[in-house]
DSSP file (Angstrom, degrees, kcal/mol; ACC not computed):
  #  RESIDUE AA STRUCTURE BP1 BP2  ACC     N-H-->O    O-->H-N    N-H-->O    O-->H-N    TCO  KAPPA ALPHA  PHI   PSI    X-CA   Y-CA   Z-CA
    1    1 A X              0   0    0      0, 0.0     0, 0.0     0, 0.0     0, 0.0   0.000 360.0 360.0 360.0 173.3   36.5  216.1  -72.3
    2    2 A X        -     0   0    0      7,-0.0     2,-0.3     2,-0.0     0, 0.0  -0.343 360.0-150.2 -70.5 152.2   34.7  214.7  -69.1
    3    3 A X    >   -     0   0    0      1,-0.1     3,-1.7     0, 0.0     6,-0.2  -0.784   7.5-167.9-122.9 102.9   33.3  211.0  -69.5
    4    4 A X  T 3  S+     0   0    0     -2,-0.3     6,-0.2     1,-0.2    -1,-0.1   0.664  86.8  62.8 -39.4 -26.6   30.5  210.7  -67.5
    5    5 A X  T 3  S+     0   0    0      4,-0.1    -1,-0.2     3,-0.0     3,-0.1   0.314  77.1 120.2 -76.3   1.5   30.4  206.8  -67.9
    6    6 A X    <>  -     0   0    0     -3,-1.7     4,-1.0     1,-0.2    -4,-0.0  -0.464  62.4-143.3 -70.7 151.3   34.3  206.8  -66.1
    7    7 A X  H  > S+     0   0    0      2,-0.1     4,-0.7     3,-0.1    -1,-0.2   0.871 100.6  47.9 -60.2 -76.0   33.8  204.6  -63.0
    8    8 A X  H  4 S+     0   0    0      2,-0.2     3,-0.2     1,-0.2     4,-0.2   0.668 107.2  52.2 -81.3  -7.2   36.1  206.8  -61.1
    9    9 A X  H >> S+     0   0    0     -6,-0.2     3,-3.8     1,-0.2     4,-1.5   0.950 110.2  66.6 -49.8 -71.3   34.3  210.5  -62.2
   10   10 A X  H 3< S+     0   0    0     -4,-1.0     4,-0.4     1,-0.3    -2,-0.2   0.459 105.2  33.9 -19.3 -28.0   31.5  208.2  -60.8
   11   11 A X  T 3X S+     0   0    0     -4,-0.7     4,-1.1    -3,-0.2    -1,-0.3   0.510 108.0  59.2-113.9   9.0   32.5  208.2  -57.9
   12   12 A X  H <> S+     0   0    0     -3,-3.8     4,-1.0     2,-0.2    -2,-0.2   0.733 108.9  51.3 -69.1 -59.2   34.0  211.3  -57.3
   13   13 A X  H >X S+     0   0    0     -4,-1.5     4,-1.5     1,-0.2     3,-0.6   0.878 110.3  54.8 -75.8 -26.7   30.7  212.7  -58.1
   14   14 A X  H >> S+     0   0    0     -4,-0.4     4,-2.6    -5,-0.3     3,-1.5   0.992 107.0  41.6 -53.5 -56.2   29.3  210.4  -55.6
   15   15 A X  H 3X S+     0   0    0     -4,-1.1     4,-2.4     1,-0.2    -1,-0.2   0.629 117.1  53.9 -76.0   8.9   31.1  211.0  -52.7
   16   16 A X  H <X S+     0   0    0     -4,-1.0     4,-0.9    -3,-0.6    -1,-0.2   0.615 109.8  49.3 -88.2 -11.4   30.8  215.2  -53.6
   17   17 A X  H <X S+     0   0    0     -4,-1.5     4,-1.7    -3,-1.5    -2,-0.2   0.780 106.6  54.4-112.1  -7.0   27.4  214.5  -53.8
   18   18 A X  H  X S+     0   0    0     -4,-2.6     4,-1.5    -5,-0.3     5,-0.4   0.997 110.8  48.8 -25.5 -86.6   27.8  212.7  -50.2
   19   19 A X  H >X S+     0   0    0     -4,-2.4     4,-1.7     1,-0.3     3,-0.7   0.663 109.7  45.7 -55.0 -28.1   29.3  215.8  -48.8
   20   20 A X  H 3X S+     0   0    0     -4,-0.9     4,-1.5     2,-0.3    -1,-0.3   0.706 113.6  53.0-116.4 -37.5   27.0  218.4  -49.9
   21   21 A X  H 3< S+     0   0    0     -4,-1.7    -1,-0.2    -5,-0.2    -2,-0.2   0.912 110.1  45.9 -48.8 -29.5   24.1  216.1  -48.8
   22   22 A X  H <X S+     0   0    0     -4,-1.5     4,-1.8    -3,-0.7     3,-0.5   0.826 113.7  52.9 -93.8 -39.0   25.7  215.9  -45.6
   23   23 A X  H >X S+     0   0    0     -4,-1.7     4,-2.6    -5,-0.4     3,-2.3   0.955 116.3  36.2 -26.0 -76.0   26.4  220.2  -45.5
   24   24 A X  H 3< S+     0   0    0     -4,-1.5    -1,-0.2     1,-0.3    -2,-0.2   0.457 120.7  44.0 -91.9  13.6   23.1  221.3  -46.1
   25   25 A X  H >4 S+     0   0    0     -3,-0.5     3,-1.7    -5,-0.2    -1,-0.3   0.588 109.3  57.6 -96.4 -11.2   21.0  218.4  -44.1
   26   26 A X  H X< S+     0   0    0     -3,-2.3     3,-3.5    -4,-1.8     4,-0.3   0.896  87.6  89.6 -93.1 -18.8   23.5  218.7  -41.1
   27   27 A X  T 3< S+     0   0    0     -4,-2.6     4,-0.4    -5,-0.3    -1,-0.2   0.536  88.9  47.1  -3.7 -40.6   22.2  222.7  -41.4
   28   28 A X  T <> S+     0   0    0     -3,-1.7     4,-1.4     1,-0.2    -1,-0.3   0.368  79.4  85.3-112.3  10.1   19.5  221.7  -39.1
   29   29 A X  H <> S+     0   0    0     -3,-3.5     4,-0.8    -4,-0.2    -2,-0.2   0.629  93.9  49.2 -69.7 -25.9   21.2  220.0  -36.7
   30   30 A X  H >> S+     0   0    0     -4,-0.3     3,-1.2     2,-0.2     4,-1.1   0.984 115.0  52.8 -61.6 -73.4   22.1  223.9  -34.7
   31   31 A X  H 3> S+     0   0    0     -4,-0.4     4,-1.4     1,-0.3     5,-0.2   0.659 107.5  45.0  -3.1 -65.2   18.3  224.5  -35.2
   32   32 A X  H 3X S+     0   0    0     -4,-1.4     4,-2.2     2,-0.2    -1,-0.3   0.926 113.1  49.3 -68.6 -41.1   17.0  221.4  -33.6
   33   33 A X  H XX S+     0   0    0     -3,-1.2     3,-2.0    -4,-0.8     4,-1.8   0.976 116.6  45.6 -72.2 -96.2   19.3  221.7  -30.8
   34   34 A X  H 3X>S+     0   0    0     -4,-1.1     4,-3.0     1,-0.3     5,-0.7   0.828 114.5  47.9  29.6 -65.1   18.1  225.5  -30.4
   35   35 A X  H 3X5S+     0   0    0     -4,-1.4     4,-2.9    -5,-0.4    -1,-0.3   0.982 111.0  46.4 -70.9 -46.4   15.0  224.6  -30.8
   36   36 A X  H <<5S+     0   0    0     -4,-2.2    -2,-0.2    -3,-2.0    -1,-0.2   0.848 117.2  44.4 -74.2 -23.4   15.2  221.7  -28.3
   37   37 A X  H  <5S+     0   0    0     -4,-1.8    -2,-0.2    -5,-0.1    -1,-0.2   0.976 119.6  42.7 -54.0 -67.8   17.2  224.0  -25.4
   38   38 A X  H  <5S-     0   0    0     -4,-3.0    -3,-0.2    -5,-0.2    -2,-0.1   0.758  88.3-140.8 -72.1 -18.9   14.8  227.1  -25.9
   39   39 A X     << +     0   0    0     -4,-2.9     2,-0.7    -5,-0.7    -1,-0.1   0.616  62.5 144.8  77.3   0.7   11.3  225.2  -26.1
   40   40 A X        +     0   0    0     -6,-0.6    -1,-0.2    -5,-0.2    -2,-0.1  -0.772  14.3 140.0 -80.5 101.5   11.1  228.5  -29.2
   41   41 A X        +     0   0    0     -2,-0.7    -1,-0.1    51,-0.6     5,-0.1  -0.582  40.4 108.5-118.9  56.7    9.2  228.0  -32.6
   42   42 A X  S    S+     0   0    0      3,-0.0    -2,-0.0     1,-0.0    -1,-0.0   0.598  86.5  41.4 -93.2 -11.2    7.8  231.2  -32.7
   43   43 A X  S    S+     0   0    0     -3,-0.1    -2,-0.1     2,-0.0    -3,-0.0   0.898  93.4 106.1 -70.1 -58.1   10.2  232.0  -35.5
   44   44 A X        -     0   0    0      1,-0.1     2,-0.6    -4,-0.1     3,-0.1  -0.053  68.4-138.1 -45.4 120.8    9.8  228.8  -37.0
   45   45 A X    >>  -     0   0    0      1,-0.1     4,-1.9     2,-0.0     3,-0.8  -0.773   8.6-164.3 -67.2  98.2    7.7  228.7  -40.2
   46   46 A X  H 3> S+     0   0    0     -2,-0.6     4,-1.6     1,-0.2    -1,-0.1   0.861  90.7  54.9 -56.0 -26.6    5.3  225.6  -40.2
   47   47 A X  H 3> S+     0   0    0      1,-0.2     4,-2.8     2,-0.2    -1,-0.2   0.893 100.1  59.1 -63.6 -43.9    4.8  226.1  -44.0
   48   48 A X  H <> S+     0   0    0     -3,-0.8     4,-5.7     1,-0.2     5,-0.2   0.916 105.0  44.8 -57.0 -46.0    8.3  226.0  -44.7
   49   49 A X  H  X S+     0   0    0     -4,-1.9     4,-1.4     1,-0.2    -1,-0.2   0.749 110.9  52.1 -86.6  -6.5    9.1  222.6  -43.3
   50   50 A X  H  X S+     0   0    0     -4,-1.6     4,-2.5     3,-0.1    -1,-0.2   0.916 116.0  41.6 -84.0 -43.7    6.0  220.9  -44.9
   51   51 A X  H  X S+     0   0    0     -4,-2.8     4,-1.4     1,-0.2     5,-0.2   0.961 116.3  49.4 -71.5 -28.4    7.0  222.3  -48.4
   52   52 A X  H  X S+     0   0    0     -4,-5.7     4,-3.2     2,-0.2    -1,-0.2   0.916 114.5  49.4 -60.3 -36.4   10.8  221.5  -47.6
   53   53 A X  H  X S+     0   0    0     -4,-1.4     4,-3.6     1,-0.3    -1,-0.2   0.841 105.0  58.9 -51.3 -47.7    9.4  217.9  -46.6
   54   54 A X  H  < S+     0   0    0     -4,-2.5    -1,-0.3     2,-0.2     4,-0.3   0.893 110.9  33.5 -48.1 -55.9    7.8  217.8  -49.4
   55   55 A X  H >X S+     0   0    0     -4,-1.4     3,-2.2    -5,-0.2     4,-1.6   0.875 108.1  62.5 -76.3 -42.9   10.7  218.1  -51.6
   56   56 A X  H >X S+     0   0    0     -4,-3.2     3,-7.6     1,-0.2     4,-1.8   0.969 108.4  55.4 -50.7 -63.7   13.2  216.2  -49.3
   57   57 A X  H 3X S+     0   0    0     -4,-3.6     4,-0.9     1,-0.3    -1,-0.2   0.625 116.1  37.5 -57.9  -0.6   10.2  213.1  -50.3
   58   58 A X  H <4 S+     0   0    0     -3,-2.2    -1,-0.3    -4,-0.3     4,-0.3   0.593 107.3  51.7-122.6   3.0   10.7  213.6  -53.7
   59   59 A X  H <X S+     0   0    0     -3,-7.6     4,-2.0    -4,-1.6     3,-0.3   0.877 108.9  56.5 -95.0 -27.2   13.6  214.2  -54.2
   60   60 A X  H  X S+     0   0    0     -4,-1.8     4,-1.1    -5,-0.2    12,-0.4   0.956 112.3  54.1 -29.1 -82.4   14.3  210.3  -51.9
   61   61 A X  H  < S+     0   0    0     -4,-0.9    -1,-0.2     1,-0.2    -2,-0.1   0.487 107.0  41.6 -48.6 -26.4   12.0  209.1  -54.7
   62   62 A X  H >> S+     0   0    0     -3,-0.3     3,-7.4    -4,-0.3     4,-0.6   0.937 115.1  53.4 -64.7 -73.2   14.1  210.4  -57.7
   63   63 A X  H 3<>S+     0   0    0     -4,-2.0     5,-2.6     1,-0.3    -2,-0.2   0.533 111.7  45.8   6.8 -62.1   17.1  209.1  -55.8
   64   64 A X  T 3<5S+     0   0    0     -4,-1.1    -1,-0.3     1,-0.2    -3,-0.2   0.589 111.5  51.5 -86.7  -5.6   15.2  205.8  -55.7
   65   65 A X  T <45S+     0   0    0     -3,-7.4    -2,-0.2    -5,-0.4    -1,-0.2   0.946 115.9  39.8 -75.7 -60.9   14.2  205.9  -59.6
   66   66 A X  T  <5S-     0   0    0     -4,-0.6    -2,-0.2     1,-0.1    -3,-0.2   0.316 108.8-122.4-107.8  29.9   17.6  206.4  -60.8
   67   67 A X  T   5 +     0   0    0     -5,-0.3     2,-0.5     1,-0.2    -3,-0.2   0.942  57.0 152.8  84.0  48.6   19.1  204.1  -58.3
   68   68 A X    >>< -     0   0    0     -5,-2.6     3,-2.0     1,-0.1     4,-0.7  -0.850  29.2-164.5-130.3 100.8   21.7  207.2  -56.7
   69   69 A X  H 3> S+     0   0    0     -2,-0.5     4,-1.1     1,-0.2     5,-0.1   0.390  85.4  64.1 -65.0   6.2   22.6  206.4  -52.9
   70   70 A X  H 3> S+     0   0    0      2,-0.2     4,-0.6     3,-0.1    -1,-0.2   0.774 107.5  40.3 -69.3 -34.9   23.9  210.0  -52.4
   71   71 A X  H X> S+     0   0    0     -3,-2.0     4,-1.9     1,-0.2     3,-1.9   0.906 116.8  56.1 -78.7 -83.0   20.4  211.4  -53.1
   72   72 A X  H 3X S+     0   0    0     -4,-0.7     4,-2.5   -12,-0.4    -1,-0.2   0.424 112.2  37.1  31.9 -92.9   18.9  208.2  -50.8
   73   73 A X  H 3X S+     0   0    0     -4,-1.1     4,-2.4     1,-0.2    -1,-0.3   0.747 113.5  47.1 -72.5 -33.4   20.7  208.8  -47.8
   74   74 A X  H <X S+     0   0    0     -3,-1.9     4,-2.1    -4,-0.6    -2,-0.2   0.981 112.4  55.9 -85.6 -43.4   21.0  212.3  -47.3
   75   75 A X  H  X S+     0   0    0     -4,-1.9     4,-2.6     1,-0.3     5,-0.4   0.921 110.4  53.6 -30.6 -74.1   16.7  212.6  -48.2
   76   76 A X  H  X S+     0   0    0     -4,-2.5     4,-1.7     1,-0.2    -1,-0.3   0.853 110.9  35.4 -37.0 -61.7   16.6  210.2  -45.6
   77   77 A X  H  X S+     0   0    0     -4,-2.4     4,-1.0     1,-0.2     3,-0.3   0.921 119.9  54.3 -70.3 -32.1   18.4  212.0  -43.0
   78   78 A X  H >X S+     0   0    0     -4,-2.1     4,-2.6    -3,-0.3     3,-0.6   0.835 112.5  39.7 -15.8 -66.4   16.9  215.4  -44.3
   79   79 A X  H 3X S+     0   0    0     -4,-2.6     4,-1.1     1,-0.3    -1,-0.2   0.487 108.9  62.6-103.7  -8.1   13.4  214.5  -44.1
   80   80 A X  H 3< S+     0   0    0     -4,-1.7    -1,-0.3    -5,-0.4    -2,-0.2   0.830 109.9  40.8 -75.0 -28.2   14.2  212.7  -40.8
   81   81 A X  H <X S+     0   0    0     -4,-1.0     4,-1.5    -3,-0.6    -2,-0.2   0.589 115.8  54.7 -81.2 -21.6   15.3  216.4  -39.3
   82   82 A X  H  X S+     0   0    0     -4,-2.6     4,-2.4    -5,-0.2     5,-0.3   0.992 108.2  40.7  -7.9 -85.9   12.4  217.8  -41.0
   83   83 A X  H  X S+     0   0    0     -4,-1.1     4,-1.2     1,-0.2    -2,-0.2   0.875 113.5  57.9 -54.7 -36.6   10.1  215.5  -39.5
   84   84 A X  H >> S+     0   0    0      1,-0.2     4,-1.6    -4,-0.2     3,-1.4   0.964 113.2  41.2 -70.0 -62.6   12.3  216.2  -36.2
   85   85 A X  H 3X S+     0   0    0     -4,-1.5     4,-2.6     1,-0.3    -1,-0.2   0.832 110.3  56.3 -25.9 -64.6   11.5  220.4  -36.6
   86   86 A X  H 3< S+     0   0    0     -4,-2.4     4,-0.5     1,-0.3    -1,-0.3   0.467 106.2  50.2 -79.6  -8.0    8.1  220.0  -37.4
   87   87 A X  H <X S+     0   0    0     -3,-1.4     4,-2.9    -4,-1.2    -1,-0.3   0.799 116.3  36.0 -97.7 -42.7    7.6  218.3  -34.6
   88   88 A X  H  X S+     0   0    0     -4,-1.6     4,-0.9     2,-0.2     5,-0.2   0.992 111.7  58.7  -7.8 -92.1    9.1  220.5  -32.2
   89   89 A X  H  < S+     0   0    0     -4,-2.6    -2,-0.2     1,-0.2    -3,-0.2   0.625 110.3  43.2 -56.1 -32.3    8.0  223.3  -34.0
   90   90 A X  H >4 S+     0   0    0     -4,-0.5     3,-2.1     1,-0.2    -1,-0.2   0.932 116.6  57.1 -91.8 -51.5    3.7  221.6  -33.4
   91   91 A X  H 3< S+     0   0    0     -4,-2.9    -2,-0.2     1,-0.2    -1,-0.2   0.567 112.6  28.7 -98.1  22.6    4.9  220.9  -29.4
   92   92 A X  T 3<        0   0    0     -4,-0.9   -51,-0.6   -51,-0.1    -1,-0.2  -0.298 360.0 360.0-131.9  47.4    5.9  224.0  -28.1
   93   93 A X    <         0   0    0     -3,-2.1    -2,-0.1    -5,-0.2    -3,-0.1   0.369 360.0 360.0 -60.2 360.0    3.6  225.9  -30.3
């Protein structure tokens, strides 16, 4: 069976949970750039990225209860290209 208590599963599932942090935050790295070319957030949903923000901040906050630098770091960069969209998205409204 699996041991979740292995050291080196541990850290398997850390650095997978690395890459798939780094996937789906780097998602918005076309977007911003997009965004930052065309001067367009007529598409853009303002709603979306405050509830997404929202979640990126809580999910940092699990991260930082049960002490998992995967979650951590990619929140952080997540809710930093959030922040980066939504800001756009409010100055060329």
């Amino acid at each position: 069976g699996y041991n979740y208590c292995n050291k080196k599963n541990m850290s398997i599932a850390t650095i997978m949970g690395l890459i798939a942090g780094l996937l789906t935050t780097g998602a918005f790295i076309p977007q911003i750039i997009k965004t930052i070319r065309t001067k367009d957030t007529k598409n853009i949903s303002i709603w979306m990225y405050f509830t997404y923000l929202s979640g990126c901040m809580m999910w940092f906050f699990y991260g930082y209860e049960i002490k998992e630098n995967a979650i951590l770091v990619t929140n952080i960069f997540s809710t930093s290209f959030g922040l980066t969209m939504l800001f756009l998205k409010l100055k060329y409204k």
